[in-house]
C-alpha positions, 0 to 999 in steps of 0.5 A: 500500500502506497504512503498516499493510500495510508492516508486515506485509509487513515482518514476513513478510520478516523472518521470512523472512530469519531462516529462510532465513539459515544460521549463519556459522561461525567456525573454531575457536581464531580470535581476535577472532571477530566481527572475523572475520566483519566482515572477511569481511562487507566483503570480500562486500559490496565484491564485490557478494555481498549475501546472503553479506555479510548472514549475516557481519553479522547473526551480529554483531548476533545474537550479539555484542552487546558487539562494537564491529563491532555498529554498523556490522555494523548499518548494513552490514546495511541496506546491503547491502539498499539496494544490492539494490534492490527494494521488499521490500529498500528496506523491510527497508533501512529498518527497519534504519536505524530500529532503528540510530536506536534502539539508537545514537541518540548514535552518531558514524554516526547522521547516517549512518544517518538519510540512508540512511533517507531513501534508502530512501523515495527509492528507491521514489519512483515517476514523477511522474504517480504516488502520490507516498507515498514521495517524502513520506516520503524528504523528511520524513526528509531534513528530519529530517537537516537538524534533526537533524545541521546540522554533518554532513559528510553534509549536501551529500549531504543537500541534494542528496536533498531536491532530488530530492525536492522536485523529484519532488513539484513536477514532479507538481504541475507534470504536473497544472496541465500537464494542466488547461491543456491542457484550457483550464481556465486557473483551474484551471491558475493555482492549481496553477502557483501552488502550486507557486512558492509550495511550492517556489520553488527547482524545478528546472523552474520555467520550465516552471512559469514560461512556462505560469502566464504563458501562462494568465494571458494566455489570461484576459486577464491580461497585466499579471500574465502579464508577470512570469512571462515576465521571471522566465523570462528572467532566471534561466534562460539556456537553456530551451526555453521562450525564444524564445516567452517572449522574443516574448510580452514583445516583444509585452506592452511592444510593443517588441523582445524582451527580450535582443536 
């Protein structure tokens, strides 16, 4: 689906959303009415109901605009339709945080707000062998959290998502070189292995990486550069199915016994 699609698509839910919602009504007399309701909210979103949570919090945002409960009312909201799951709930997730970033772009939960936008593309980050659009755009606004709150507290959490998703990015780069060296195209395979080491040298399954760029440059008759691959296998990974048959390619390659032994 286009960016231009998700838009509109996005409209339709939203428009949707305002139409279905009922006004949550605050009893008369009550004191602090918008406290009310987000006491209300979060005792909804702790058991899980989200729909019922969201009516409490979007008659925050909607009516109270001077309410210190608004902020977080408005990330509550973008909550609560992350937790749903689902890609029309990921989508209004998101354009919720982003409307957070432009109403309260020095607010203290910013840092916040941007990781839960990034968690909203990664959600909808699909399996490797497929259209990767999303995983590109949950580590373009995890690098945007990065630049932007370098202190946050968040930041171990942040790292963690960009590992995901760079690792998602490269195990789809990885799938396609696979591919190519199955079909003996070893060329082919080369560059793509070699793409991957150089855009994400920190994959997670680099040995992967590793063991079949070595093996095709062997198969091209190109030892002297496959022998790198193998030790660098060996050397930073101490378990990996990929091993034994490295070990033997180096015992075989210096033509003595295998490495480690």
């Amino acid at each position: 689906m286009t960016y231009g699609w998700k838009v509109l698509v996005l409209a339709g839910l939203l428009v949707a959303a305002g139409c279905a919602s009922r006004v949550t009504t605050v009893p008369p007399g009550t004191a602090e009415a918008d406290k009310f309701l987000f006491d209300r909210g979060e005792a909804a979103f702790k058991d899980g109901k989200w729909t019922n949570a969201r009516e409490f919090y979007r008659n925050i945002v909607d009516n109270y605009p001077q309410s210190p409960f608004r902020p977080d009312a408005k990330l509550a909201l973008g909550d609560t339709y992350l937790n749903q799951r689902g890609a029309e709930n990921l989508l209004l997730a998101a354009n919720e945080f982003r409307e957070f970033q432009t109403f309260y772009p020095t607010h203290p939960r910013a840092d916040y707000a941007q990781l839960q936008l990034a968690r909203s593309f990664a959600g909808q980050m699909l399996a490797p062998e497929r259209d990767q659009t999303a995983t590109r755009d949950a580590l373009k606004e995890v690098e945007v959290f990065l630049q932007r709150y370098p202190n946050s507290t968040l930041m171990p959490q942040a790292r963690a998502l960009e590992r995901e998703a760079r690792d998602r990015l490269s195990q789809s780069g990885y799938r396609v070189g696979y591919f190519y060296f199955r079909a003996r195209w070893y060329v082919g395979a080369i560059d793509r292995f070699r793409e991957v080491l150089t855009e994400d040298p920190g994959f997670t399954n680099r040995d992967a990486v590793y063991f079949h760029l070595a093996e095709s440059l062997y198969f091209t008759d190109k030892k002297a550069e496959a022998l790198p691959y193998y030790e660098r296998l060996v050397t930073e990974f101490e378990q990996s199915e990929f091993l034994p048959e490295t070990q033997k390619r180096i015992a075989e390659l210096k033509g003595g016994t295998a490495a480690g032994k």
